[in-house]
C-alpha positions as a printed Julia matrix, in Angstrom:
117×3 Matrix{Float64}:
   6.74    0.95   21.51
   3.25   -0.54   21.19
   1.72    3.31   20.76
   4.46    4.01   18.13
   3.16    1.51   16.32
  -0.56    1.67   17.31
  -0.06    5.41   15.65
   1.33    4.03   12.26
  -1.07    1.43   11.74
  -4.14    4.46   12.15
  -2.13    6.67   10.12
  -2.25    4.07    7.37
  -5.98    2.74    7.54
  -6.71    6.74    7.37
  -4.77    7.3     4.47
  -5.93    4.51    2.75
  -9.52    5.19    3.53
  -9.04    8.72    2.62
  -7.55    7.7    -0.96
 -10.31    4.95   -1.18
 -13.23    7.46   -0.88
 -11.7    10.06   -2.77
 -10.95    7.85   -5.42
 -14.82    6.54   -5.55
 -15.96   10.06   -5.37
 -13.76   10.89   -8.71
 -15.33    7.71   -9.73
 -18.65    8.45   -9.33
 -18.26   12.35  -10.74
 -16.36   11.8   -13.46
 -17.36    8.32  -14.61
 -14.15    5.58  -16.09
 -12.01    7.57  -18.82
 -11.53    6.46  -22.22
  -9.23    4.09  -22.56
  -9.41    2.96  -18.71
  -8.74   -0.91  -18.37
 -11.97   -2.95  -18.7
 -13.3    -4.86  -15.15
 -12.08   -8.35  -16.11
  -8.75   -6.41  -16.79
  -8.97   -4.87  -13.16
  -9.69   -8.21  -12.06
  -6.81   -9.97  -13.07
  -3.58  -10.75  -11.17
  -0.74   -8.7   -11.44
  -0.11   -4.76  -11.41
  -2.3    -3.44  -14.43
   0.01   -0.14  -14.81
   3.82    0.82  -13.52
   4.32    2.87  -10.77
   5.03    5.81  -13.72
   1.73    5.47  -15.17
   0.11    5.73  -11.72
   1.91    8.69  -10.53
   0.89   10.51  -13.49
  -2.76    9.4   -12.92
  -2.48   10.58   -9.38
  -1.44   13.87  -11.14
  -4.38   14.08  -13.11
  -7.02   12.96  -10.65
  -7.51    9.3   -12.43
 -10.44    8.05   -9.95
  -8.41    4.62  -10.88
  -5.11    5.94  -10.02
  -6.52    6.83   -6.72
  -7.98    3.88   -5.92
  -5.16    2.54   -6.64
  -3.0     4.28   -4.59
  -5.43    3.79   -1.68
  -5.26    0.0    -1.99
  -1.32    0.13   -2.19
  -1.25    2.16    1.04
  -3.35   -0.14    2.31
  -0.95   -2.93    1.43
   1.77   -1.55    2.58
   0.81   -0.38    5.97
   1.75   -3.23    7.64
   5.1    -3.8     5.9
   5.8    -0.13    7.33
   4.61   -1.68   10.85
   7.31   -4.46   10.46
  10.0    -2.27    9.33
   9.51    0.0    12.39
   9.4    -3.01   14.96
  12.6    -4.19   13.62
  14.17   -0.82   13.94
  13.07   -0.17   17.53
  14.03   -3.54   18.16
  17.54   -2.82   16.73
  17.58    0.4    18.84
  16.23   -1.77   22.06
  19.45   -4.33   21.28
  17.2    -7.23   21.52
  18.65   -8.81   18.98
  16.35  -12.02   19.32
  13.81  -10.3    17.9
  15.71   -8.5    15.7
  16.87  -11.46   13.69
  12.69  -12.64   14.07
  11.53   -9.15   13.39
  13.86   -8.88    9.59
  12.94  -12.39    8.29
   9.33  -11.44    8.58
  10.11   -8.54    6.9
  12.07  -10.25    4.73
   9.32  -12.65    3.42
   6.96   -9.47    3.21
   9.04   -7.89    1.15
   9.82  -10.78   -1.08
   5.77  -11.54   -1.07
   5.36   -8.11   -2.47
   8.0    -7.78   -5.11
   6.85  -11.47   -6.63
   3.13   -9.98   -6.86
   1.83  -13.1    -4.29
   3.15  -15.75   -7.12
């Protein structure tokens, strides 16, 4: 179970890294794009564009979209972690840990949706 998991957890940090140095790259070649959000605008709380907007700026290279994407992967890895502890745990019938396992999750999740507020 532990390599299972070992496995995701690279899989995401490479990902993310991968996005995250792509997305720089783009940065650093093309430069921001008119009408890209201004730093203090980056910098505040809360998601600056809908998932819509950003898959559309994945689909047109935005070095901000990437980025973007790169952090959220990186975010997300270890919800993905928890998720597939509390299935093998289901699939183990430890049900202990099961119960543990899906109110971790739970508050992950509900950390995530609420944007940390």
């Amino acid at each position: 179970m532990e390599a299972r998991i070992g496995q995701i957890l690279r899989l995401g940090m490479l990902v993310a890294a991968v996005l995250l140095i792509l997305g720089l790259g783009l940065f650093f070649l093309r430069g921001i794009t008119e009408g890209a959000p201004s730093l203090p605008e980056l910098l505040r709380p809360g998601a600056p564009e809908g998932l819509p907007a950003l898959v559309h700026g994945l689909l047109r290279a935005d070095p901000l979209a990437v980025l973007r994407m790169g952090v959220l992967v990186l975010i997300l890895t270890p919800m993905v972690r928890v998720a597939v502890t509390l299935v093998l745990f289901v699939a183990e019938g430890d049900w202990i840990f099961v119960v543990l396992t899906a109110i971790v999750f739970g508050i992950l999740l509900l950390g995530f949706l609420s944007g940390g507020a």
